[in-house]
Legacy VTK file of the C-alpha trace (Angstrom):
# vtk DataFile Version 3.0
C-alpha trace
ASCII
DATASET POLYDATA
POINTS 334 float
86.742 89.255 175.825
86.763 93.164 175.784
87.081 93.854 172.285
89.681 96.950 172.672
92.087 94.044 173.173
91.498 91.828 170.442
94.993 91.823 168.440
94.838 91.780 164.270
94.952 88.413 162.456
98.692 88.397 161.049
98.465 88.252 157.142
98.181 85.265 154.784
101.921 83.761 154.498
101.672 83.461 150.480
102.733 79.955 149.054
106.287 79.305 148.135
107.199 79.714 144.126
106.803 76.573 142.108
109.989 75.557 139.900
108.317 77.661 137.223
108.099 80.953 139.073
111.679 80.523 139.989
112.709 79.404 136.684
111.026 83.220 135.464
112.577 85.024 138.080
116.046 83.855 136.515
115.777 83.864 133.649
114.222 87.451 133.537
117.930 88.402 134.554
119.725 86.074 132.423
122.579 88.063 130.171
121.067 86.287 126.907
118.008 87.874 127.958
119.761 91.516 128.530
121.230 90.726 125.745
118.443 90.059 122.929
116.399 92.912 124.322
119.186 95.127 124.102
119.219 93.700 120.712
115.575 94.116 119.512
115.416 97.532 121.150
118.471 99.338 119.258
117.323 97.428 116.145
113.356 99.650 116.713
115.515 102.645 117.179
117.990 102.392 114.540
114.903 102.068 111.893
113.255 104.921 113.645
116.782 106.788 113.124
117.020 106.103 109.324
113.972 107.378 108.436
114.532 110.632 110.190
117.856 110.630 108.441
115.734 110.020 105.194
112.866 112.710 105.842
115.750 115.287 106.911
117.595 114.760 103.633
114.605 115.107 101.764
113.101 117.844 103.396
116.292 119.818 102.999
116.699 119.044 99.563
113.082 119.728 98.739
113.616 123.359 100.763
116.451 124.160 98.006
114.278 123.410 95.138
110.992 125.033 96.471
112.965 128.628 97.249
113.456 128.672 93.643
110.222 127.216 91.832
108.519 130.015 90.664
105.085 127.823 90.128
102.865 126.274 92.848
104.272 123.420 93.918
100.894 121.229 94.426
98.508 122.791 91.493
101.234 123.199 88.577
100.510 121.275 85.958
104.172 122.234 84.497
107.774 120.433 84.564
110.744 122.358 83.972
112.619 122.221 86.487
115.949 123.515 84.849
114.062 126.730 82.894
114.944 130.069 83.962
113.108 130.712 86.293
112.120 126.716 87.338
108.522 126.102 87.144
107.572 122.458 88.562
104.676 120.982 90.218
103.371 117.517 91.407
99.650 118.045 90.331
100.003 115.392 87.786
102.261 113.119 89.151
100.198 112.804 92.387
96.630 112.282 90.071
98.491 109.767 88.674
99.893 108.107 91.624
96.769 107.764 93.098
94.605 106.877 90.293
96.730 103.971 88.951
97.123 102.620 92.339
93.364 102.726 93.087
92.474 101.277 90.142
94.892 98.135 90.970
93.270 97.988 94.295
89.851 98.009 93.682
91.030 94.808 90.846
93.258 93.151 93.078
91.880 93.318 96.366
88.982 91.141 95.508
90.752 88.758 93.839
93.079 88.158 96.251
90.667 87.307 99.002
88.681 85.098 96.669
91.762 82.998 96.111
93.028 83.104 99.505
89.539 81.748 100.508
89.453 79.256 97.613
93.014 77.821 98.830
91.765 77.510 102.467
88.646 76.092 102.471
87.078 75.395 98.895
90.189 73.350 97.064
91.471 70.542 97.907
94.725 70.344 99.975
97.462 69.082 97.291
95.690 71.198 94.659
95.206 74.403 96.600
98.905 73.615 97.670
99.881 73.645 93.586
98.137 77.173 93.244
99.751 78.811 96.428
103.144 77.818 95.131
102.214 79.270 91.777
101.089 82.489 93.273
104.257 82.972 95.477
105.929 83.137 92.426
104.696 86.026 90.873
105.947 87.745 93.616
109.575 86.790 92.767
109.147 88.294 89.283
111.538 91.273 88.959
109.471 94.502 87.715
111.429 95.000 84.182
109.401 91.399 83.376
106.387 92.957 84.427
106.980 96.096 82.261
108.412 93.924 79.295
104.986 91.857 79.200
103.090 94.861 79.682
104.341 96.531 76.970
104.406 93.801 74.418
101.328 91.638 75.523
99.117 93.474 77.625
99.330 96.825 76.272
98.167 95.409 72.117
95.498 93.393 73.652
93.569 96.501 75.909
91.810 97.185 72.836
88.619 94.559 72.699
88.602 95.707 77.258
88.378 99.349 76.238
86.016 99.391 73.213
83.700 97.547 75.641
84.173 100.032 78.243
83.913 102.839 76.051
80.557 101.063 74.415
78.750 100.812 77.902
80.443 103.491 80.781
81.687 106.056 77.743
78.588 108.268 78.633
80.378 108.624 81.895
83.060 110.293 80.771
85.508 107.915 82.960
85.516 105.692 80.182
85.394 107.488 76.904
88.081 106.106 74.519
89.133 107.669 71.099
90.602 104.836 69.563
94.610 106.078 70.801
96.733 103.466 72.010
96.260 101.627 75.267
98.767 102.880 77.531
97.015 104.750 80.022
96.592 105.006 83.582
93.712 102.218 83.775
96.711 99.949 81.663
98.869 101.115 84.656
96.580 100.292 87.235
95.946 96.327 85.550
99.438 96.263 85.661
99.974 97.004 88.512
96.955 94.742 90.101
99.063 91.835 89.045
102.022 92.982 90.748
100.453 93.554 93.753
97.809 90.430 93.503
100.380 87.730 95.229
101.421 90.007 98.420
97.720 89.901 99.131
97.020 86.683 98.208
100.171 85.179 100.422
99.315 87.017 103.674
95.630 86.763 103.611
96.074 82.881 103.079
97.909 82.840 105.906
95.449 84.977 108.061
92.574 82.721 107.035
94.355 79.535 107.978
94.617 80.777 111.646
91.030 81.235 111.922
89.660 78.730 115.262
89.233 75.823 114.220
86.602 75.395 116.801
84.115 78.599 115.718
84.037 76.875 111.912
83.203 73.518 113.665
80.399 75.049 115.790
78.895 77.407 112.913
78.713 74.094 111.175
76.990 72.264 113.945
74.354 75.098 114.262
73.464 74.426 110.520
75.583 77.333 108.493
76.589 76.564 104.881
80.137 76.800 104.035
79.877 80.348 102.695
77.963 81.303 106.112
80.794 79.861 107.728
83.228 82.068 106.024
81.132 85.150 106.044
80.538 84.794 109.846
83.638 83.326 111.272
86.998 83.447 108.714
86.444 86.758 107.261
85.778 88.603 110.537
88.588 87.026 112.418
90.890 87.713 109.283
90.083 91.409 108.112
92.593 93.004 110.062
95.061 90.857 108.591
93.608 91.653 104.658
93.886 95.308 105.760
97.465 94.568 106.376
98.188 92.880 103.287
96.116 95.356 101.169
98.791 98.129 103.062
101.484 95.880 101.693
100.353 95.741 98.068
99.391 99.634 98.184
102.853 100.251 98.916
104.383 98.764 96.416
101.776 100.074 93.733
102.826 103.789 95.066
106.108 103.154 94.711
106.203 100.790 91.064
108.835 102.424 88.976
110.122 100.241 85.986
107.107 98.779 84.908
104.934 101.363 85.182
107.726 103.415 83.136
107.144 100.783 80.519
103.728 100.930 79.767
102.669 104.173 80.237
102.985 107.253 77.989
104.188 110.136 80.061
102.924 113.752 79.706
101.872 116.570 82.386
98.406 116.564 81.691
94.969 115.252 83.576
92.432 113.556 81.329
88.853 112.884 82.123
88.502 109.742 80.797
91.274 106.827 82.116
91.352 105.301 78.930
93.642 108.302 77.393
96.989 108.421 76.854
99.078 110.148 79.335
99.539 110.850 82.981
102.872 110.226 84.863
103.384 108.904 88.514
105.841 109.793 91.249
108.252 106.943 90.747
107.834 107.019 86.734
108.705 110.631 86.689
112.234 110.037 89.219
113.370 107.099 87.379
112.807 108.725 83.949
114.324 112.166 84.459
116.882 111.083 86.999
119.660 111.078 84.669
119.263 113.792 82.224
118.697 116.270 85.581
120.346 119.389 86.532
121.386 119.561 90.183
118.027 121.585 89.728
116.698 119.183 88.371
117.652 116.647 90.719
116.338 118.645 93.804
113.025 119.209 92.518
112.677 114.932 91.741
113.637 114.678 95.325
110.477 117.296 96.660
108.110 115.080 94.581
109.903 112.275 96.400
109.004 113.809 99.662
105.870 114.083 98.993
105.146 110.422 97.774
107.099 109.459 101.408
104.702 111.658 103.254
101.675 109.611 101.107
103.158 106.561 101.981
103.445 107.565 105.779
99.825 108.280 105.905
98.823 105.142 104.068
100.183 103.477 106.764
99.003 105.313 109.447
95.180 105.322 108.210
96.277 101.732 107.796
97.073 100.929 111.338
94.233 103.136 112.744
91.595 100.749 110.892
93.289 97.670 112.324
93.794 99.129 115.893
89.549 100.168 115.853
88.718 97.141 114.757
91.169 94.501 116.153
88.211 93.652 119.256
85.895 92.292 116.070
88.158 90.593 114.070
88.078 87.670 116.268
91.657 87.469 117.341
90.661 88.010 120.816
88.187 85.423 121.197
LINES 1 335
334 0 1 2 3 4 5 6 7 8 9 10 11 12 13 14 15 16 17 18 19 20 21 22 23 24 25 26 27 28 29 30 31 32 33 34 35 36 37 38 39 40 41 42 43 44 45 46 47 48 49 50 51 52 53 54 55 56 57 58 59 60 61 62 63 64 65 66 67 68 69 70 71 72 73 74 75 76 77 78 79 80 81 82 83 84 85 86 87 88 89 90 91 92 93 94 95 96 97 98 99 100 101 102 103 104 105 106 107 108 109 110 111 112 113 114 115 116 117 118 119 120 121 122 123 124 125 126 127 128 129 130 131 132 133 134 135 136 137 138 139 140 141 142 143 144 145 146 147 148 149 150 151 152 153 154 155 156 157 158 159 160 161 162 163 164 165 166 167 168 169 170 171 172 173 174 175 176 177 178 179 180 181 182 183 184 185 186 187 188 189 190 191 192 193 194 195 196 197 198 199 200 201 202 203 204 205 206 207 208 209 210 211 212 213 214 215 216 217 218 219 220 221 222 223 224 225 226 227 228 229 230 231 232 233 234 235 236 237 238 239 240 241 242 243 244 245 246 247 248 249 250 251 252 253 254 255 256 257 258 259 260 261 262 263 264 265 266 267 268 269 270 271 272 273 274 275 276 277 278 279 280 281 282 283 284 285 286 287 288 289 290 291 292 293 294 295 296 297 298 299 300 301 302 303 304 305 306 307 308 309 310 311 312 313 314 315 316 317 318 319 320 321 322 323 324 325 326 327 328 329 330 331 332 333
């Protein structure tokens, strides 16, 4: 047979849909379908809206109050807003800020995971159960308890923690104390480590009790101790969710107000040492002046707002571009 004639093979008739396929294709056009994505979608843009509304109230307010500050607004180490002419500037507050909140992350960070991991795979399950409940209570402590215990109970019993500190790391410089009283930024940031401690603890639980079941079992079979079985399958799988949770506790450490008003002894300078007296943070500042403010007054609190919005912004943006580089290691996608 000449070849010129030969006619193409018709294509492959596909299969008819199953029940399921069919079952899809409706209910992809279903109205309670239309109707929950319409739903979820206007609920992403209406939080998307707010904060705009929120950054273009601030940002106008702050533009007031910087046109008449007659001090650098990121290096002054002054406050006066309502003095003639104003002179205000967040150097301080923003030291402070991000001091105290460090030092309650480096404390509670650690902690956190140790008792996560202790819950879900050292204790035993009606005991580890006790300890989880106990932990998701601190959480539902209000913050004037916090700063009421802080004040009364932690702040009188710093002393015996900072002579100790001051005895060993006071040739540092970061840890020189002069016998004042304890209500410093390191206080702050102890405070503020238990605040934060049971956000951490709660979500990275959680995290580690999804790890596969079947990548324990087989590290197990191969030989691994319990701690290699941690350190090689749980913790990998889970560090994307412990960066989320330390996001979480961050936040609210940036953003502590009461408590942190409480126990710490405001003033508008930077010490070396953390063990001195003195410091202020964004939120102390704003709840503390607030009241007594000019309409002066009031707009430059709301630029030092700003600015701790615009820190919290970027937290969670640094936050989000760890998780997103190193999502295809945590184990997730295994």
């Amino acid at each position: 047979m000449d070849i010129s004639t030969q006619q193409t093979a018709p294509p492959p008739v596909p299969p008819p849909a199953t029940t399921e396929q069919k079952r899809a294709a409706r209910g992809a056009t279903r109205p309670g379908d239309r109707v929950f994505l319409g739903l979820s979608r206007g609920s992403g843009i209406l939080v998307l809206v707010i904060m705009a509304a929120i950054a273009a109230f601030l940002t106008y307010r702050t533009v007031l109050a910087l046109s008449e500050n007659e001090a650098n607004f990121f290096t002054s180490f002054d406050w006066n807003p309502s003095g003639s002419p104003p002179e205000f500037g967040i150097a301080v507050l923003a030291y402070g800020t991000v001091v105290s909140s460090i030092i309650a992350m480096v404390i509670a960070v650690p902690v956190s995971v140790g008792i996560a991991l202790f819950i879900t795979h050292y204790a035993p399950r009606r005991f580890g159960g006790t300890i989880a409940y106990v932990i998701d209570l601190l959480a539902a402590v209000p913050s004037i308890v916090y700063g009421l215990w802080g004040a009364l109970v932690l702040v009188p019993h710093m002393d015996g923690l900072y002579g100790w500190l001051d005895d060993y790391f006071g040739w540092t410089g970061i840890f020189e104390w002069n016998g004042g009283a304890a209500r410093s930024l390191f206080t702050v940031g102890v405070l503020l480590s238990l605040m934060i401690l049971p956000i951490i603890t709660s979500v990275s639980r959680e995290v580690f009790r999804q790890a596969p079941l079947m990548h324990q079992e087989a590290a197990l079979a191969l030989g691994a101790t319990r701690w290699e079985v941690i350190r090689m399958s749980v913790i990998p799988f889970g560090r994307s969710g412990v960066i989320s949770a330390s996001m979480l506790g961050l936040g609210r450490a940036l953003g502590e107000t009461m408590a942190v008003a409480m126990v710490l002894s405001p003033s508008f300078d930077i010490n070396a040492s953390l063990l001195d007296p003195g410091g202020g943070t964004f939120a102390q500042n704003i709840a503390s002046k607030f009241n007594e403010a000019t309409v002066m007054g009031r707009d430059a609190l709301i630029a030092s707002g700003l600015v701790l919005f615009v820190i919290t912004l970027l937290v969670n943006g640094g936050a989000r571009l760890i998780i997103a580089r190193r999502k295809e290691y945590s184990g997730a996608n295994a």
